[in-house]
Every structure is written in structure tokens, then in C-alpha cells.
C-alpha positions in Angstrom: 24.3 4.1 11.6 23.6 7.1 9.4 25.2 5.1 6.5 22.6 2.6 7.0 19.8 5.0 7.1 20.6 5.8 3.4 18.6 3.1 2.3 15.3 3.8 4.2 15.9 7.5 2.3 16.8 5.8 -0.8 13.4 3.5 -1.0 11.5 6.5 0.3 12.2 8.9 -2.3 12.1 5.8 -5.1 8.1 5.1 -4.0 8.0 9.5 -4.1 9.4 9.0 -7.6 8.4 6.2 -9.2 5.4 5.1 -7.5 3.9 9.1 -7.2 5.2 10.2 -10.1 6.2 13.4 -8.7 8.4 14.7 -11.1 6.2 14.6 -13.5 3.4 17.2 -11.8 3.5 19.9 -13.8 2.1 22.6 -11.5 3.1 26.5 -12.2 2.0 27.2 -9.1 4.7 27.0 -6.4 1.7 26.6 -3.6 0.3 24.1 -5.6 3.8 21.8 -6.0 4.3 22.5 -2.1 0.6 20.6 -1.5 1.2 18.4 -3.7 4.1 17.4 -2.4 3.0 17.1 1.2 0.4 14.7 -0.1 2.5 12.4 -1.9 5.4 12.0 1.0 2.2 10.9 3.2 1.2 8.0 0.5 5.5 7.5 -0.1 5.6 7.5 4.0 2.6 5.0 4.0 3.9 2.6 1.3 7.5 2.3 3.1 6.1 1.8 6.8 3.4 -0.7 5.8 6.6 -2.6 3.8 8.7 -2.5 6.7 5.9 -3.3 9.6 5.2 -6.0 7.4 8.9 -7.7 7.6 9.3 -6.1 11.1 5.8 -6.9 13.0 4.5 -9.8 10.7 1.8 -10.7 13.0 0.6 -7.1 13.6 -3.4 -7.4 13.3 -4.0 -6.5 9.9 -6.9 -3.8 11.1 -3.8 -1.7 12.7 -3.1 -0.7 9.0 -5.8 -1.4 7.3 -9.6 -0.6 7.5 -11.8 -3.2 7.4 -13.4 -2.9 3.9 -9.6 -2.9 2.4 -8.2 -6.0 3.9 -11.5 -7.9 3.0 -10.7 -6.6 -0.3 -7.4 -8.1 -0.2 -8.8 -11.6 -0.2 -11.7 -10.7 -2.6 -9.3 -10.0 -5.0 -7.2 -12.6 -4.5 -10.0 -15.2 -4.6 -9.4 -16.1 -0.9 -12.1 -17.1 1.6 -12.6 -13.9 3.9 -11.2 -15.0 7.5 -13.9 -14.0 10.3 -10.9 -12.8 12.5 -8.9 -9.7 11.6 -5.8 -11.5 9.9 -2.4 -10.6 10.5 -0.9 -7.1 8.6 2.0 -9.4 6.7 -0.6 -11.8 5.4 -3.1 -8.7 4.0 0.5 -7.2 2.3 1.4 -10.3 0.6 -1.9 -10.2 -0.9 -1.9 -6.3 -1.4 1.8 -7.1 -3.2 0.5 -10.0 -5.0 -1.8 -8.1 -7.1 1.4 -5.7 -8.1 3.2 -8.5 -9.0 4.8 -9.9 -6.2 4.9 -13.9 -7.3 4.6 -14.8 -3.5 6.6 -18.4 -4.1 7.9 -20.1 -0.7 11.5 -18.7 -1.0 10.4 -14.8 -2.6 11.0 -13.2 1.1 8.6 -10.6 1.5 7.0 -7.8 -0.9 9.1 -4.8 -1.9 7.4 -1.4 -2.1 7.0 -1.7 -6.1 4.5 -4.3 -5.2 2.9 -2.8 -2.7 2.5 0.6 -4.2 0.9 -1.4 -7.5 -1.2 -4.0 -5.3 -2.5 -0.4 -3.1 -3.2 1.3 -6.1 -5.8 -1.8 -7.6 -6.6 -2.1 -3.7 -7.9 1.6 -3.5 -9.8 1.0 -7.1 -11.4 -2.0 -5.9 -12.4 -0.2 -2.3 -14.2 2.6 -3.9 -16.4 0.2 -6.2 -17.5 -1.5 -3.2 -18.3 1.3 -0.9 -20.5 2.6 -4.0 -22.1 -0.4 -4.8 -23.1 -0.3 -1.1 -24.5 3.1 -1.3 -26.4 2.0 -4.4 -28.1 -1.2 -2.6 -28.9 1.0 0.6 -30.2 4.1 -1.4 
């Protein structure tokens, strides 16, 4: 059992890695590297759970992840008709994944954390532009 766990650790610290960029902080602040990295196992935490909900609890309502503004903005991006219900959390992640790359063909299985970690990071982008353009057209 612990043997298998290795994996979950292994995909964790790749997201920490790759995906945060950690090792490349170059804080001379020991304080600062310790905040730091509290912040990015959160987002490496995040990326890993939401991959492994999504293959675990497929039809998880999308909004138990997700706030409203980013799953809408899931389909934006994609070009997809907004669905009046909340979706389900598997089909706002193959979206999310999509716009990292994932190709989302019939026999791909489901989005690795690469994906999702690129697809979030346009997601969050996107999110922000629309919250502001809000604020603009209510101000």
C-alpha cells in the first residue's frame, strides 16, 4: 500500500516542480522560501485533487470545485454553449485540460495534471479579465 502511494507523492511533487516552478524561486530569505512554499503545495495539492476527483467522482457537481465565474469560463473558452445547470466537475476538467493541451479524443482517458495545471493557469487569466470587465460596466 505504501508502495503504491509513491505515485500520488511522485505526481505531487512533479506539479510542485514543474508546474510551480519552485526550484527556481530565488528567495534569500529563508521566511520568505518557507511562504512561498506553503503557497505553492496548496495550488500542487489543488491541481492533484481536482485530477483525481475528476477520474474518481466524475459526476461531482462542477460548483464543488469550482466557482461559478470559472466553470462558465471553461466553456467560454472553449466555445461551448454555457449549460444553465451546474455541470459535472469531470466535464469543467476536460475543458480546463483541453486548453493545456489535453486533445480530449474518445479513447485519450482523462486529463493528467500537466493539462490541468496549463488549462488553470489560462483559466485564472481569463477569470480575472472578466471579473474586471464587470467592475468596469458596473462602475
Amino acid at each position: 500500500d505504501w508502495y503504491r502511494a509513491r505515485w500520488e507523492i511522485e505526481l505531487f511533487f512533479l506539479v510542485l516542480k514543474e508546474g510551480c516552478r519552485v526550484e527556481r524561486l530565488q528567495l534569500a530569505d529563508t521566511r520568505r522560501l518557507q511562504s512561498a512554499l506553503a503557497l505553492y503545495m496548496v495550488i500542487a495539492w489543488r491541481i492533484n485533487r481536482l485530477m483525481r476527483l475528476g477520474r474518481s467522482l466524475p459526476d461531482l457537481p462542477a460548483d464543488m470545485a469550482f466557482e461559478a465565474d470559472e466553470w462558465r469560463a471553461a466553456f467560454i473558452l472553449n466555445k461551448k454553449p454555457i449549460p444553465t445547470a451546474v455541470p459535472a466537475l469531470n466535464t469543467v476538467l476536460r475543458l480546463i485540460a483541453q486548453r493545456g493541451g489535453f486533445l480530449a479524443r474518445r479513447h485519450d482517458g482523462e486529463p493528467g495534471a500537466k493539462t490541468i495545471w496549463l488549462g488553470l493557469q489560462q483559466l485564472a487569466v481569463f477569470v480575472e479579465g472578466m471579473r474586471q470587465a464587470r467592475k468596469m460596466d458596473q462602475g
